[in-house]
N, C-alpha and C positions, 0 to 999 in steps of 0.2 A: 310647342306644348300640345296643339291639337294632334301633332302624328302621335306620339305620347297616351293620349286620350283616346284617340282611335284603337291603338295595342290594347284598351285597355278593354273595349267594345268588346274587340274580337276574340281575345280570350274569355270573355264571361258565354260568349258563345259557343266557345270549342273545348270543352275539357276533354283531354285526351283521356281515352281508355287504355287498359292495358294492354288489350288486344288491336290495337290500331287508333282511330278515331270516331267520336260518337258528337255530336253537333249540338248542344242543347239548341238552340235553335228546332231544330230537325227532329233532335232525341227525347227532347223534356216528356212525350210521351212516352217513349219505350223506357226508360228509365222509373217513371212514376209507375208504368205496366211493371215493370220486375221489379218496385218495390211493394207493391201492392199484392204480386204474385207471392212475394216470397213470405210476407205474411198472414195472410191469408189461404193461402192454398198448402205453406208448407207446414201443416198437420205438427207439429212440433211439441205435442202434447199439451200439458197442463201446467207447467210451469211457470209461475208468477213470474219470479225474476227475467226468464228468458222470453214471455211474451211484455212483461214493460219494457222493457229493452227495445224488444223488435218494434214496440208504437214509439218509443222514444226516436228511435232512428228513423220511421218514416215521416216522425212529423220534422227532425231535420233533413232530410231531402226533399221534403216537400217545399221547405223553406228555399232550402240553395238553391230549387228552381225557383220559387219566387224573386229571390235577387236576381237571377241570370234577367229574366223579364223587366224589372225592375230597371237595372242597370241597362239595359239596351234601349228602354225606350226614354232614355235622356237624353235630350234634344243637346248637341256638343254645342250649338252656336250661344245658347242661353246663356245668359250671364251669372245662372244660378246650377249648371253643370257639375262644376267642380264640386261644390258645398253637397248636391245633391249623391255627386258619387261618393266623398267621404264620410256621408254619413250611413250610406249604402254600405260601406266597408267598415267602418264600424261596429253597425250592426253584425254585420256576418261573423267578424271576429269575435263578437260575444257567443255568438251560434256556435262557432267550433269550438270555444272554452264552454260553454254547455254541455257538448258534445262528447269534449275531453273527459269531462267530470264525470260522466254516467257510470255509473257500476255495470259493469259489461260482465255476463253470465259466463260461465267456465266453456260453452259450447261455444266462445267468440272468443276466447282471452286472448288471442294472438293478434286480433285486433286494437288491445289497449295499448301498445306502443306505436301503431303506427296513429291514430286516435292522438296521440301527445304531438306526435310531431307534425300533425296535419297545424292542432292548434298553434305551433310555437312558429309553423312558417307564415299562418295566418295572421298575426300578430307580427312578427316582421313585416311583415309586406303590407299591411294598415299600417303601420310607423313608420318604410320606408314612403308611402303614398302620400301622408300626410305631410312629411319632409319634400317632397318633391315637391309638389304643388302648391303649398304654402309658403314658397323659398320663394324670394324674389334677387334674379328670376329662376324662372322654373328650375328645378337640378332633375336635368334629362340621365345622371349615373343613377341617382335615387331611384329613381321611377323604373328604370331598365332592371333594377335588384330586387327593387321591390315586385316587378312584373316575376321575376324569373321565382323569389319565394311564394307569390300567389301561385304560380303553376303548381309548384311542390305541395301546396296544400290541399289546394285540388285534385292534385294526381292520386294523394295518400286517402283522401276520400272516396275518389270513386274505387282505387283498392279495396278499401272497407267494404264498401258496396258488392264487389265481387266475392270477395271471402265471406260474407253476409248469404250469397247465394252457393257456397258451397265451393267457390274456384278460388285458384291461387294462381296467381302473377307468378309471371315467371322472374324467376330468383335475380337476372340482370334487370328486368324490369325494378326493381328493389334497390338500385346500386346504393352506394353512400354518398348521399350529397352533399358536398360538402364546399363552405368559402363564406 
């Protein structure tokens, strides 16, 4: 279970970017920098809808680095770990059906489908997490599925985040995930 738990460490600290890899550890500031940049400095007029928006989405990434922090600085030997991280993953999956929800402004709309499916692999992967570790004993396929749909939601997020600043993934980057 603890190798398990360890995978789970290491990916709250490496969300891969589309362009290679960005380290929350390392990145949580360049990250918070270009979301900060991109609302702030990007002049984007006067438009309600499209400036709540843009506070909507930085106040959730300010959040996802809060849990990245959150979740890494929980001690794996404590005997309140587990409890600790699935309530940590709970929360989160509320974050991205929040997230889901938001009315996304016609200059982002191509973002509300990947937005859906960041939520729906978040949500798997808090129910495969919670299946794993609450199964006695442990169910290390649960936790391995659940790991791989946390990546996907992650990955669709920080997507957002790029297309947020203007760039697009490259189209294989996007594949069809599917199983």
């Amino acid at each position: 279970m603890s190798d398990i738990f360890g995978m789970m460490r290491y990916d709250y600290r490496m969300i891969k970017k589309y362009d290679g890899g960005v380290s929350l550890k390392y990145g949580t500031f360049y990250l918070l920098f270009a979301v900060f940049a991109l609302f702030f400095l990007g002049g984007c007029g006067t438009n309600e809808e499209l400036e709540q928006y843009k506070s909507d989405m930085e106040a959730f990434y300010t959040e996802l680095s809060g849990y990245d922090d959150r979740i890494n600085s929980i001690d794996v030997s404590s005997e309140t770990a587990v409890p600790e991280l699935l309530a940590a993953l709970d929360e989160m999956k509320e974050r991205f059906s929040w997230m889901a929800s938001l009315k996304v402004p016609e200059e982002f709309a191509v973002v509300e489908d990947l937005a859906v499916q960041a939520e729906e692999y978040m949500a798997d992967a808090v129910s495969l997490y919670h299946q794993a570790y609450e199964s006695d004993p442990f169910d290390s396929a649960a936790a391995q599925t659940a790991h791989m749909y946390y990546e996907r939601a992650n990955k669709r997020a920080v997507y957002i985040l790029a297309i947020l600043h203007g760039e697009l993934p490259e189209e294989d980057d996007l594949e069809d995930e599917t199983e």
